[in-house]
N, CA and C atoms as a LAMMPS dump frame, in Angstrom:
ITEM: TIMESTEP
0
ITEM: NUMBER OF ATOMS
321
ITEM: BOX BOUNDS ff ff ff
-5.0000000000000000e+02 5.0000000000000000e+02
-5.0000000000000000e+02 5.0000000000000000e+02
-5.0000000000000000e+02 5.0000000000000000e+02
ITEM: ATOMS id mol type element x y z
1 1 1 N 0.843 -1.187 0
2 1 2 C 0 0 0
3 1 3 C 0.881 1.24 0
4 2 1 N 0.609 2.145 -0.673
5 2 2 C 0.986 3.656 -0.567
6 2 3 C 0.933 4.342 0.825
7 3 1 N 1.688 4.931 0.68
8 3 2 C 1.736 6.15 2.298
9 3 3 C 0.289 6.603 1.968
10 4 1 N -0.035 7.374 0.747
11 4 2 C -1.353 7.811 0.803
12 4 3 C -2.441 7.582 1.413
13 5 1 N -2.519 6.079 1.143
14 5 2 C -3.727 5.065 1.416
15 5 3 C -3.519 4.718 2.849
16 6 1 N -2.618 4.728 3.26
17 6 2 C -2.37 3.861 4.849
18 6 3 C -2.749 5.604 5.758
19 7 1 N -2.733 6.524 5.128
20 7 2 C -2.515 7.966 5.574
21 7 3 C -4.43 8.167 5.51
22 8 1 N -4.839 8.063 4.874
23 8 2 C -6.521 7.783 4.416
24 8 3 C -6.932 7.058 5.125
25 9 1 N -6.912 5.702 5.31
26 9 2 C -7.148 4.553 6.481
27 9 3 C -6.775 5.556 7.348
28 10 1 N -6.027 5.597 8.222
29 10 2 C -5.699 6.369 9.478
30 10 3 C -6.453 7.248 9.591
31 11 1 N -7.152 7.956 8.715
32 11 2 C -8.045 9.439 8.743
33 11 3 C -9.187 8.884 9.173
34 12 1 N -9.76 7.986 8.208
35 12 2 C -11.024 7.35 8.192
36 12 3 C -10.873 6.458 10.062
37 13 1 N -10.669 5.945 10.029
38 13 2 C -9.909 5.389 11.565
39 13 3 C -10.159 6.319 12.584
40 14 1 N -9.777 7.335 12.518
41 14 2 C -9.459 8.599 13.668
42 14 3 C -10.889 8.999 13.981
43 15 1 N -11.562 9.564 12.299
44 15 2 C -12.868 9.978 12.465
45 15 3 C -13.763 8.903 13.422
46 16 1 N -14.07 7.719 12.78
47 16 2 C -14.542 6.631 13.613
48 16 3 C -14.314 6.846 14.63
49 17 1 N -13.287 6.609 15.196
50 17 2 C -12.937 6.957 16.708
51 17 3 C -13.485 7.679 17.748
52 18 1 N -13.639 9.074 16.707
53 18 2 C -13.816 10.413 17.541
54 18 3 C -15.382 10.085 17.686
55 19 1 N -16.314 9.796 16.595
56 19 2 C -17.667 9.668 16.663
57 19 3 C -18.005 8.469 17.792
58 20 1 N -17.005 7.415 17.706
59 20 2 C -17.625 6.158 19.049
60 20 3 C -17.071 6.751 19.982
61 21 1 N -16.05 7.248 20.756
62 21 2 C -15.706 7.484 21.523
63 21 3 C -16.555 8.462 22.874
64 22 1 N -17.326 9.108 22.097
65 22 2 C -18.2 10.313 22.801
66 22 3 C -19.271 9.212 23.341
67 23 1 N -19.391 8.138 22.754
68 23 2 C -20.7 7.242 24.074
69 23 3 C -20.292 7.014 25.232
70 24 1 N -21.368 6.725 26.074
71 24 2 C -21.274 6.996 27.397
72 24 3 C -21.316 4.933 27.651
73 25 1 N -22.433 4.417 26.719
74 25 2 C -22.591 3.02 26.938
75 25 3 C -21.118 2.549 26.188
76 26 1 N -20.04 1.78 27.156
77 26 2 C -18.675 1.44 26.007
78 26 3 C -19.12 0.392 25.704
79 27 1 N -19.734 -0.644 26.171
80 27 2 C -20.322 -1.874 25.811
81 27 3 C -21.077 -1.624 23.827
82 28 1 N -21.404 -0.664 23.624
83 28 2 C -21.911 -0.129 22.221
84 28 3 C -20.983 0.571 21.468
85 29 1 N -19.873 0.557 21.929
86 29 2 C -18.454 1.311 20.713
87 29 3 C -18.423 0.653 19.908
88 30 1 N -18.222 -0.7 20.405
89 30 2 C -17.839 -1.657 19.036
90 30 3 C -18.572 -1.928 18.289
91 31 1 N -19.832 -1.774 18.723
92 31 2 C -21.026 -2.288 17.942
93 31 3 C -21.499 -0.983 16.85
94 32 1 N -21.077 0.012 17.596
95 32 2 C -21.538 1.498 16.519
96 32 3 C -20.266 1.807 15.226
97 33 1 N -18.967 1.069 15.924
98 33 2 C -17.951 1.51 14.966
99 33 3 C -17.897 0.495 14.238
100 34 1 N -18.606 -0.645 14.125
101 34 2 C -18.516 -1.582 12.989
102 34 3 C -19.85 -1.144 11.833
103 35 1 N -20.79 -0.647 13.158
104 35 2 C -21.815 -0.269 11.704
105 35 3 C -21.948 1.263 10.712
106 36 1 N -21.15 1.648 11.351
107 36 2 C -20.342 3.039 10.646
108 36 3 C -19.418 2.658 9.605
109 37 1 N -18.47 1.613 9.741
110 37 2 C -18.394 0.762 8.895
111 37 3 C -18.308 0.401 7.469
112 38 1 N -19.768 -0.3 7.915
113 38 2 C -20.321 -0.674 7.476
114 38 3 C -20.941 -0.227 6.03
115 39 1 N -21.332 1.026 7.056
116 39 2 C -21.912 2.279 6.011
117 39 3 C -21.612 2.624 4.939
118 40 1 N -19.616 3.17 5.488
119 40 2 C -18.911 3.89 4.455
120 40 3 C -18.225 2.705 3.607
121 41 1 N -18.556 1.392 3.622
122 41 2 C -18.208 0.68 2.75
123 41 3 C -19.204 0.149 2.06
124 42 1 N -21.241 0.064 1.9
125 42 2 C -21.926 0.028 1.581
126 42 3 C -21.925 0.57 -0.025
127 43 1 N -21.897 0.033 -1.153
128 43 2 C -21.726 0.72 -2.171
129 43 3 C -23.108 1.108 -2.438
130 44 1 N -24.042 0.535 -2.453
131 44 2 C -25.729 1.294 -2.503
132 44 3 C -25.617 2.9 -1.751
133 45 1 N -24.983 2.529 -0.558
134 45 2 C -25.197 4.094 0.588
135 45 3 C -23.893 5.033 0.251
136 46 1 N -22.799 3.889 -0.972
137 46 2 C -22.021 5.436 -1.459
138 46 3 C -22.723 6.271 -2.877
139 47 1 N -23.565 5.335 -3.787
140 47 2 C -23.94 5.724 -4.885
141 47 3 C -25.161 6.841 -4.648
142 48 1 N -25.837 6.746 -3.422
143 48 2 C -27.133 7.499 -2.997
144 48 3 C -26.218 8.752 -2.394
145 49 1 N -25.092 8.951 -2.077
146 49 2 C -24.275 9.903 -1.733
147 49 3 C -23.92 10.974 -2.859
148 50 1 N -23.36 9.655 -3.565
149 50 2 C -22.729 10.463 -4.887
150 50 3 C -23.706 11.624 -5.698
151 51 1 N -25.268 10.391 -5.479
152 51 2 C -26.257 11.064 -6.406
153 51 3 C -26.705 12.493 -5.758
154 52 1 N -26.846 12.408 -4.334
155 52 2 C -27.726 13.463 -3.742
156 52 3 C -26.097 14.433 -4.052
157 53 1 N -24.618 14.245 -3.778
158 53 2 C -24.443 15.853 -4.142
159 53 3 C -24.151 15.94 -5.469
160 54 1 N -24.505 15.309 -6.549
161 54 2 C -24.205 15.381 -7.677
162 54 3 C -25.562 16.498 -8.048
163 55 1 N -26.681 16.025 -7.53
164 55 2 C -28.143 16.923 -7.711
165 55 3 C -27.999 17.992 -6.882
166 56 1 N -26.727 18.41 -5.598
167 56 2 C -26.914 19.342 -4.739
168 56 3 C -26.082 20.249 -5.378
169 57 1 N -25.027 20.346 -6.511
170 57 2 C -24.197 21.469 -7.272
171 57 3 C -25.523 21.736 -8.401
172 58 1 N -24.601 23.426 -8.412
173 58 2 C -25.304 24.147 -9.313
174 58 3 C -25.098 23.779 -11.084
175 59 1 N -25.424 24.219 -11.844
176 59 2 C -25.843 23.617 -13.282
177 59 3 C -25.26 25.247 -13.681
178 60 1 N -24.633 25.385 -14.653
179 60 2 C -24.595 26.404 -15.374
180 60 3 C -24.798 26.204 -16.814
181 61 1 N -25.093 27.615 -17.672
182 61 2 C -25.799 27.155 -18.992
183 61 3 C -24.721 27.256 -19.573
184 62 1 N -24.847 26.164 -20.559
185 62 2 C -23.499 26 -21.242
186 62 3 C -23.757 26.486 -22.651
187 63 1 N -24.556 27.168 -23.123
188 63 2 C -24.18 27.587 -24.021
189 63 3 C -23.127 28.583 -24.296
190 64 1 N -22.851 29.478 -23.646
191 64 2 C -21.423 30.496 -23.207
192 64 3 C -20.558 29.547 -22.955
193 65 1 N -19.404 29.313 -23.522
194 65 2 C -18.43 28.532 -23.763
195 65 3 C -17.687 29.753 -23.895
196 66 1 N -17.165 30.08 -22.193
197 66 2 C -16.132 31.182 -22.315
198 66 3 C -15.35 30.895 -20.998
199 67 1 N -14.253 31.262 -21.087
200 67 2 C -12.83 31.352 -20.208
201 67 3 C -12.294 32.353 -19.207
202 68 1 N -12.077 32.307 -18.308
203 68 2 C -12.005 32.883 -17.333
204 68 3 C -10.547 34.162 -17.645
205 69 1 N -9.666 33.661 -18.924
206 69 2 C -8.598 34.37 -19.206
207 69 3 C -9.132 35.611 -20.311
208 70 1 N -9.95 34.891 -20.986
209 70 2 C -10.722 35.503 -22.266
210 70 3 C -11.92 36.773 -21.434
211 71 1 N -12.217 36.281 -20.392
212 71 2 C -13.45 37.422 -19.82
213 71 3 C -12.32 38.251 -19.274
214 72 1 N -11.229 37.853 -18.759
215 72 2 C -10.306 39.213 -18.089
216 72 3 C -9.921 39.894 -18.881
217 73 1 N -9.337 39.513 -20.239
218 73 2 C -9.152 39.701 -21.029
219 73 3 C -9.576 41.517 -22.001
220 74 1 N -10.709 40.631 -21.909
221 74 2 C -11.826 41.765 -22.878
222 74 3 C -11.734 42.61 -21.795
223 75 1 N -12.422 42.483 -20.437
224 75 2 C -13.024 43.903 -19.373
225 75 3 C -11.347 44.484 -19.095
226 76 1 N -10.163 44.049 -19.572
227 76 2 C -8.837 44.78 -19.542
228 76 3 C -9.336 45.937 -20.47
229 77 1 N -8.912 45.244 -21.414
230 77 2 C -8.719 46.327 -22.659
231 77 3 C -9.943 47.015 -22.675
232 78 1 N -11.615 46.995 -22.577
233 78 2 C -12.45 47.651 -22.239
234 78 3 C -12.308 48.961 -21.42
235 79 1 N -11.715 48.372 -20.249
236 79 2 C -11.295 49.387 -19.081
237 79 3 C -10.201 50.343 -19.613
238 80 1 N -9.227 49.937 -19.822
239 80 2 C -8.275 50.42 -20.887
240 80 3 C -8.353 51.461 -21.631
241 81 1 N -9.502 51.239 -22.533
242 81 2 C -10.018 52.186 -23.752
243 81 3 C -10.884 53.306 -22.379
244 82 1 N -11.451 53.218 -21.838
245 82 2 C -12.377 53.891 -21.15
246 82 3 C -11.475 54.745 -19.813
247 83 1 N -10.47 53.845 -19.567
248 83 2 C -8.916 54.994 -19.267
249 83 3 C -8.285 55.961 -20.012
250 84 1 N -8.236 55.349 -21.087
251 84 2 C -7.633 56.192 -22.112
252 84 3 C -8.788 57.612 -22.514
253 85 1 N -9.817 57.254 -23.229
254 85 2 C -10.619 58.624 -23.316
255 85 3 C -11.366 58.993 -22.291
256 86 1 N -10.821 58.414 -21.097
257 86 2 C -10.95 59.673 -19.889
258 86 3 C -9.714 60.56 -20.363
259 87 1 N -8.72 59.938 -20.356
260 87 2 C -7.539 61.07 -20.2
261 87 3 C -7.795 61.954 -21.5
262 88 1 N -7.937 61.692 -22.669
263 88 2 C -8.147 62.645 -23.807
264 88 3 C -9.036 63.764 -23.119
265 89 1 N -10.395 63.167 -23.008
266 89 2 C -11.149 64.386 -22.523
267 89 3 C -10.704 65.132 -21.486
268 90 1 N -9.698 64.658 -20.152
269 90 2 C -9.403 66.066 -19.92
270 90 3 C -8.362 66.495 -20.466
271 91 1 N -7.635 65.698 -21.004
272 91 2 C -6.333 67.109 -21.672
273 91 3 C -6.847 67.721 -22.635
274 92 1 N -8.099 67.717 -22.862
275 92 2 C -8.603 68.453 -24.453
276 92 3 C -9.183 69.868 -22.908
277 93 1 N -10.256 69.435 -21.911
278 93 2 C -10.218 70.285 -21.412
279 93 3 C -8.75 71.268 -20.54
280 94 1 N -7.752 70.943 -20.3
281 94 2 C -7.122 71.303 -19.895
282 94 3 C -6.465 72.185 -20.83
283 95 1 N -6.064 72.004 -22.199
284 95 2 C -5.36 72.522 -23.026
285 95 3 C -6.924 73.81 -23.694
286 96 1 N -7.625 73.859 -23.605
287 96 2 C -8.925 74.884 -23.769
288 96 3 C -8.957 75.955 -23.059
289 97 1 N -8.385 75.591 -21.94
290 97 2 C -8.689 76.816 -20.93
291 97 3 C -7.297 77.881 -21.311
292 98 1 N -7.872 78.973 -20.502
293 98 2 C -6.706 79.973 -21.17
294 98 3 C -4.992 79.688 -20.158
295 99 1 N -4.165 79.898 -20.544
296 99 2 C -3.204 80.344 -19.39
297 99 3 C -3.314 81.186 -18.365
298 100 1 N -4.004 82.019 -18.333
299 100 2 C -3.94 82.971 -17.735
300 100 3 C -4.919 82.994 -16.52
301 101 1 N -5.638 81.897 -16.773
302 101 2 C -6.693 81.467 -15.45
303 101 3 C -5.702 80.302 -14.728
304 102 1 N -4.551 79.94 -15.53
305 102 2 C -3.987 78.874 -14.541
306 102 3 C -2.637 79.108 -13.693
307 103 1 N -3.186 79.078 -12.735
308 103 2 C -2.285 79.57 -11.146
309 103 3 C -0.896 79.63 -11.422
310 104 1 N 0.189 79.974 -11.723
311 104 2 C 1.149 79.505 -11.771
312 104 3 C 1.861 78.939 -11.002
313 105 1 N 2.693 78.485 -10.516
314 105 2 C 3.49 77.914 -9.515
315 105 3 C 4.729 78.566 -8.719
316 106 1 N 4.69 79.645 -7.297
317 106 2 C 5.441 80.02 -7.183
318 106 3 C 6.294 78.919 -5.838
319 107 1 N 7.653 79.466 -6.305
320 107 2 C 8.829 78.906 -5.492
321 107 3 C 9.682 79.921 -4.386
C-alpha cells in the first residue's frame, strides 16, 4: 500500500474513533464503529451519496463557452479604452482653458 492510502485509512480510523468514543454506553463502541463501517463501505449508501451531491451542485448554462482568461481579457482592454478617453477628454479640457486662469506655480 501507498503512504497515501495507509494515511486515508488512518483518517477514516481517527474519524470513527472520535464519533464512538463520545458514548457513554462502552459496551456499544464496538457495535456502533462496525456499523459506521459498514456504512462507508456500503456501495448502494455510497452511490445514494454520490447522487444526492451530484443533484446538490449548481448547473450552469453552457451555451457560453467562455474562459475565465478571455473574460479578463476583454473587461482589460475595455477598461483600458475607457482609461484612455478619460484622459483625452481632460487634456482636451485642460489645453482649452486659457493660461492665464492657470495659477502659476510660485517657489
Amino acid at each position: 500500500m501507498l503512504e497515501d492510502d495507509v494515511e486515508h485509512i488512518y483518517q477514516m480510523a481517527a474519524r470513527i474513533e472520535k464519533q464512538t468514543s463520545r458514548r457513554t454506553n462502552k459496551a456499544l463502541q464496538p457495535f456502533i464503529h462496525s456499523k459506521i463501517e459498514a456504512i462507508q463501505n456500503c456501495q448502494e449508501i455510497k452511490g445514494k451519496i454520490e447522487l444526492s451531491q451530484k443533484n446538490a451542485k449548481r448547473t450552469f448554462k453552457k451555451s457560453k463557452k467562455r474562459t475565465p482568461e478571455a473574460d479578463s481579457l476583454l473587461k482589460n482592454s475595455k477598461l483600458k479604452t475607457e482609461r484612455d478617453q478619460m484622459r483625452i477628454e481632460m487634456l482636451q479640457q485642460i489645453e482649452t482653458k486659457p493660461h492665464s486662469n492657470l495659477n502659476p506655480i510660485k517657489f
